[in-house]
C-alpha positions in Angstrom: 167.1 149.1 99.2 167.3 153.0 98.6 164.8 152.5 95.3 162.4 150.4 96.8 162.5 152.9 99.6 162.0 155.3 96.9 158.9 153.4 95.0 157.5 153.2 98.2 157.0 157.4 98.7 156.5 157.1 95.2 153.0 155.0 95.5 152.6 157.1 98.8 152.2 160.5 96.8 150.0 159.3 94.5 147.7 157.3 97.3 148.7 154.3 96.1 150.3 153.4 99.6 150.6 155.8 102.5 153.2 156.3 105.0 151.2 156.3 108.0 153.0 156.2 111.5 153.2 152.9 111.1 154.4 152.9 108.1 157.3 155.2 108.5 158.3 153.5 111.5 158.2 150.2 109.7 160.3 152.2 106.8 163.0 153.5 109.5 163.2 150.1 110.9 164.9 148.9 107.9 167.5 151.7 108.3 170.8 151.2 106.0 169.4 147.3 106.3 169.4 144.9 103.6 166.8 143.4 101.3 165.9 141.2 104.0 165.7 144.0 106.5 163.8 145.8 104.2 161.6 142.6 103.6 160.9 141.6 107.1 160.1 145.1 108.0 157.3 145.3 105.8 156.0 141.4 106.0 155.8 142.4 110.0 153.9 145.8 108.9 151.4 143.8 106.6 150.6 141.2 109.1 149.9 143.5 111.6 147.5 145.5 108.9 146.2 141.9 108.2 145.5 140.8 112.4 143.7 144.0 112.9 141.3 143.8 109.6 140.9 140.3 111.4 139.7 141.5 114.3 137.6 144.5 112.7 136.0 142.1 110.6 135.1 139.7 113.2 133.5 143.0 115.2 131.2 143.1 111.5 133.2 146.4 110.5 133.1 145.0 106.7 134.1 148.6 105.2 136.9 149.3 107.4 138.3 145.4 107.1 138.1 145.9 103.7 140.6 148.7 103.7 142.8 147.2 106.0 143.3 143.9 104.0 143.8 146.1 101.3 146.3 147.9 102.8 147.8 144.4 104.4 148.0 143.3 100.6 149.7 146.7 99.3 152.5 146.2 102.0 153.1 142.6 101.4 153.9 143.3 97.4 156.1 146.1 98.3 158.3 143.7 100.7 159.1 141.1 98.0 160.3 143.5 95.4 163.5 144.0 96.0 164.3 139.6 95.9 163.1 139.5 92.3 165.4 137.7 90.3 167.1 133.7 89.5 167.2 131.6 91.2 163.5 132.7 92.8 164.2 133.6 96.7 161.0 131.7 98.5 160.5 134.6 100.7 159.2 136.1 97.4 156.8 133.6 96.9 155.6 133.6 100.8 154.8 137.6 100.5 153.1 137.0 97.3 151.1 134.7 98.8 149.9 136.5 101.5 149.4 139.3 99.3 146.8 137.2 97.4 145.0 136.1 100.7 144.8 139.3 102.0 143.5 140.6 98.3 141.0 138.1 98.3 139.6 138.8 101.7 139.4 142.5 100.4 136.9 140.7 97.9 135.1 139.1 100.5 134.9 141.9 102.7 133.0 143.5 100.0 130.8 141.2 98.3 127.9 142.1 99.8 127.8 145.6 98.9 129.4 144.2 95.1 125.9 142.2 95.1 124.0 145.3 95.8 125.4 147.8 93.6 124.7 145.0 90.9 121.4 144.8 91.6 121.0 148.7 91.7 122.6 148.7 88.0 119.9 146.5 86.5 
């Protein structure tokens, strides 16, 4: 747990993650837990990212939904890290699975303005 702990601040410094407050409280929620501490801890964090980009989404704030499913998407990959390995733990494929959904729905959120910025290139 301690170096997935540690890639996490890692990412964080290089804005590859953050440790918002709700990250660091998701973080000391794990404690001296257990992979699957440290894996529920951040699951619950991403879908809470994911419900609110939801729900910004569906008030047609595109740009910040976008960021939020991204963020949703960053936190579900760093939750199945630590259960890599034979024979494949399905909590590992649930978590990578949402991280694609909520990757996708990053795309989505920005299509529009990917459309545009296409169009201003020709």
């Amino acid at each position: 747990m301690a170096s997935s702990s540690t890639r996490l601040y890692s990412a964080a410094r290089t804005h590859a993650s953050d440790t918002s407050p709700g990250s660091v409280l998701e973080l000391s929620a794990v404690g001296d837990g257990d992979d699957s501490a440290f894996y529920d801890a951040w699951v619950a964090a991403g879908d809470t990212y994911n419900a609110e980009a939801e729900s910004t989404l569906a008030s047609g704030h595109r740009a910040s939904a976008r960021g939020l499913f991204l963020r949703a998407s960053c936190l579900y990959a760093a939750a199945y890290h630590p259960l890599f390995g034979t024979p494949v733990d399905p909590r590992l494929l649930k978590a990578f699975d949402k991280q694609m959904a909520a990757c996708a729905k990053t795309f989505r959120a920005c299509a529009k303005e990917c459309r545009e910025m296409a169009k201003m290139a020709k």
